[in-house]
N, C-alpha and C positions, 0 to 999 in steps of 0.2 A: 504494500500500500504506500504506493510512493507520493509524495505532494510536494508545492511550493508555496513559497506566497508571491501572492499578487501586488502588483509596484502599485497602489492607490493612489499615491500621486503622480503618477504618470497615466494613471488610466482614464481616459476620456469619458467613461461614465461616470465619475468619483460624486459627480454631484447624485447622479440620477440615483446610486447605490443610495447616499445619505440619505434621501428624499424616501426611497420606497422601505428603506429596513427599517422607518419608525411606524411604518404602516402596522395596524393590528391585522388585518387581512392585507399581505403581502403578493398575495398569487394572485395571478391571471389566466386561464384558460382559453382554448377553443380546441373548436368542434368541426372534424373534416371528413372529408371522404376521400378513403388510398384505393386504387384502383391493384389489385390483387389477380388479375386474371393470368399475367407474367408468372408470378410468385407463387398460383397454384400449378402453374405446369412445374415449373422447377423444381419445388418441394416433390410434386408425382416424381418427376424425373429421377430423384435422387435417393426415391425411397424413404422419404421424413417426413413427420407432421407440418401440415402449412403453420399452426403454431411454433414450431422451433424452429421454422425455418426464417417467419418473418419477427420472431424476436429478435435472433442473431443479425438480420439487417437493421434493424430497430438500436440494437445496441453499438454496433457501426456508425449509424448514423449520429449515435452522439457522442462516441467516440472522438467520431471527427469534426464535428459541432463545437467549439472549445468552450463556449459558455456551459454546456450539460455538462461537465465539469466542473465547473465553479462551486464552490461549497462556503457559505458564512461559519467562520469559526470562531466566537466571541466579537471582535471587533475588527478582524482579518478576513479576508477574502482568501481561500486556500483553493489551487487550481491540482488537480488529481493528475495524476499520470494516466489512468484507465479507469473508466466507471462496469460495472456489473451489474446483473438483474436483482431487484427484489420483489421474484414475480408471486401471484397468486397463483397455485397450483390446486383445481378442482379435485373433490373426490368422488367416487360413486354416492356415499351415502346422501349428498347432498350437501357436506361443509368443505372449505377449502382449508388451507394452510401455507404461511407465506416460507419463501425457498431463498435458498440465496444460490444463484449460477453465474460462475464466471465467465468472465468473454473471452476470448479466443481468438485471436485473426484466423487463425485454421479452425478451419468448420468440423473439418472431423475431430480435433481435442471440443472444440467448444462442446456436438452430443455428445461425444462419450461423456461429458459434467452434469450437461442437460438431462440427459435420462435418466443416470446416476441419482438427479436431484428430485427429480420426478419422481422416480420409484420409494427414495428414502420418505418425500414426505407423506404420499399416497396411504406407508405403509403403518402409520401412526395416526393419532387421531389429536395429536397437540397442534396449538394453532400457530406456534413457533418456533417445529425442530429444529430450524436451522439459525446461526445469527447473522449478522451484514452490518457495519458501518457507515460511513457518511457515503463512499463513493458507490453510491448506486442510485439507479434508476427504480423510482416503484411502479410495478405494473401489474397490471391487473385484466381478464380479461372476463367480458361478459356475451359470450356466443350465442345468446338467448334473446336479446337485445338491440332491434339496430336503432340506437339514440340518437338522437339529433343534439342534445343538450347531456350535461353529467355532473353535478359536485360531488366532494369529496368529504367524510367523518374529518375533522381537523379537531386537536386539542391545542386548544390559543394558548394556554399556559407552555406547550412546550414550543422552542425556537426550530423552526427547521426549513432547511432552505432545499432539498431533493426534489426535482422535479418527477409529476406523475402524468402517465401515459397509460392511458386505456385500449383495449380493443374490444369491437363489437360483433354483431353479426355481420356476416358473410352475406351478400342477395346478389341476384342475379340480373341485371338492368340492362338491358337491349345489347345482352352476349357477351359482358363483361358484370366480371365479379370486381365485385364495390364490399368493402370494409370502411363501419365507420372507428373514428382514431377520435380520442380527447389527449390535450398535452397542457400540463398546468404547472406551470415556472414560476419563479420566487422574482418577481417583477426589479428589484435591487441589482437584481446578476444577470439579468438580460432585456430585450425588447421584444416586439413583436417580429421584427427584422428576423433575429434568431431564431425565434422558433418557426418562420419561415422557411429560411435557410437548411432547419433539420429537417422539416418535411417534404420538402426539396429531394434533400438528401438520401432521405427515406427510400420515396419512391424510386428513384432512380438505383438504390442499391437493390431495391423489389425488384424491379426489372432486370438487373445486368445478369442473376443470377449467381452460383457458387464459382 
């Protein structure tokens, strides 16, 4: 878990950080639609869940996004080396339980993690076998669901600056498949630019394939 800090005074948002970190509701979200019809042939292709297959570009994408790393740590702005999942993983009975999976630039270490992580929490019925620190992504995914809108449980008593990313249901819309996506940033550590940028990113990683 590598980090640095962030040169605040040299950083061009320095105001906009002070501005939004005294905010009580600090986040801002939206709500999109990623076109998936690429990303479900490739997942076919490759023999893997279209779930693991488009978290793995999911986590790519902010990877390479340098704000989804950005992390508030007391009065510091700490920038991570590599951010990971802290996804929700479904059970049969009807409860999930949240995982922590590492990223991978190689696909094939990344499942070998992923199923690994999937199976351990699958195989329990606590709500947090696993644990994760600041550099991650939380996500969550609701296949049951295609939302147009989403918030999130927040407890305003604790400080936390993690950006969250949802996924929805899958539909099928004049021969392409439509996924809808929520993304909610700690408004201090980025703009709307950014989170642009990683949807952007996204798709385009959806498409290129492994």
């Amino acid at each position: 878990m590598m980090k640095q800090k962030l040169d605040l005074a040299t950083w061009p948002r320095k105001q906009h950080f002070e501005f939004f970190n005294q905010f009580e509701e600090p986040y801002f979200g939206v709500t999109v639609n990623v076109d998936v019809t690429l990303a479900y042939e490739h997942a076919k292709a490759a023999g893997v869940s279209l779930f693991i297959y488009y978290l793995y570009q999911s986590l790519g994408a902010a990877n390479i996004t340098e704000p989804f790393r950005y992390r508030i740590e007391g009065d510091e702005v700490m920038v991570y080396d590599a951010v990971h999942a802290s996804a929700t993983i479904n059970r049969p009975n009807g409860t999930f339980g949240f995982s922590y999976i590492n990223y991978n630039e190689s696909f094939a270490r990344f499942l070998e993690g992923a199923e690994q992580e999937i199976g351990h929490v699958q195989s329990t019925n606590d709500l947090m076998p696993s644990t994760s620190g600041q550099n991650v992504i939380h996500y969550s995914t609701l296949p049951w669901i295609n939302f147009t809108s989403i918030s999130h449980a927040r407890m305003f008593s604790y400080k936390e600056s993690v950006p969250k990313i949802s996924f929805g249901r899958i539909t099928d819309v004049e021969g392409q498949k439509i996924m809808s996506m929520s993304v909610h940033v700690h408004h201090a550590l980025m703009d709307g630019l950014h989170v642009g940028q990683y949807i952007q990113c996204f798709q385009d990683l959806l498409n290129m394939g492994l």
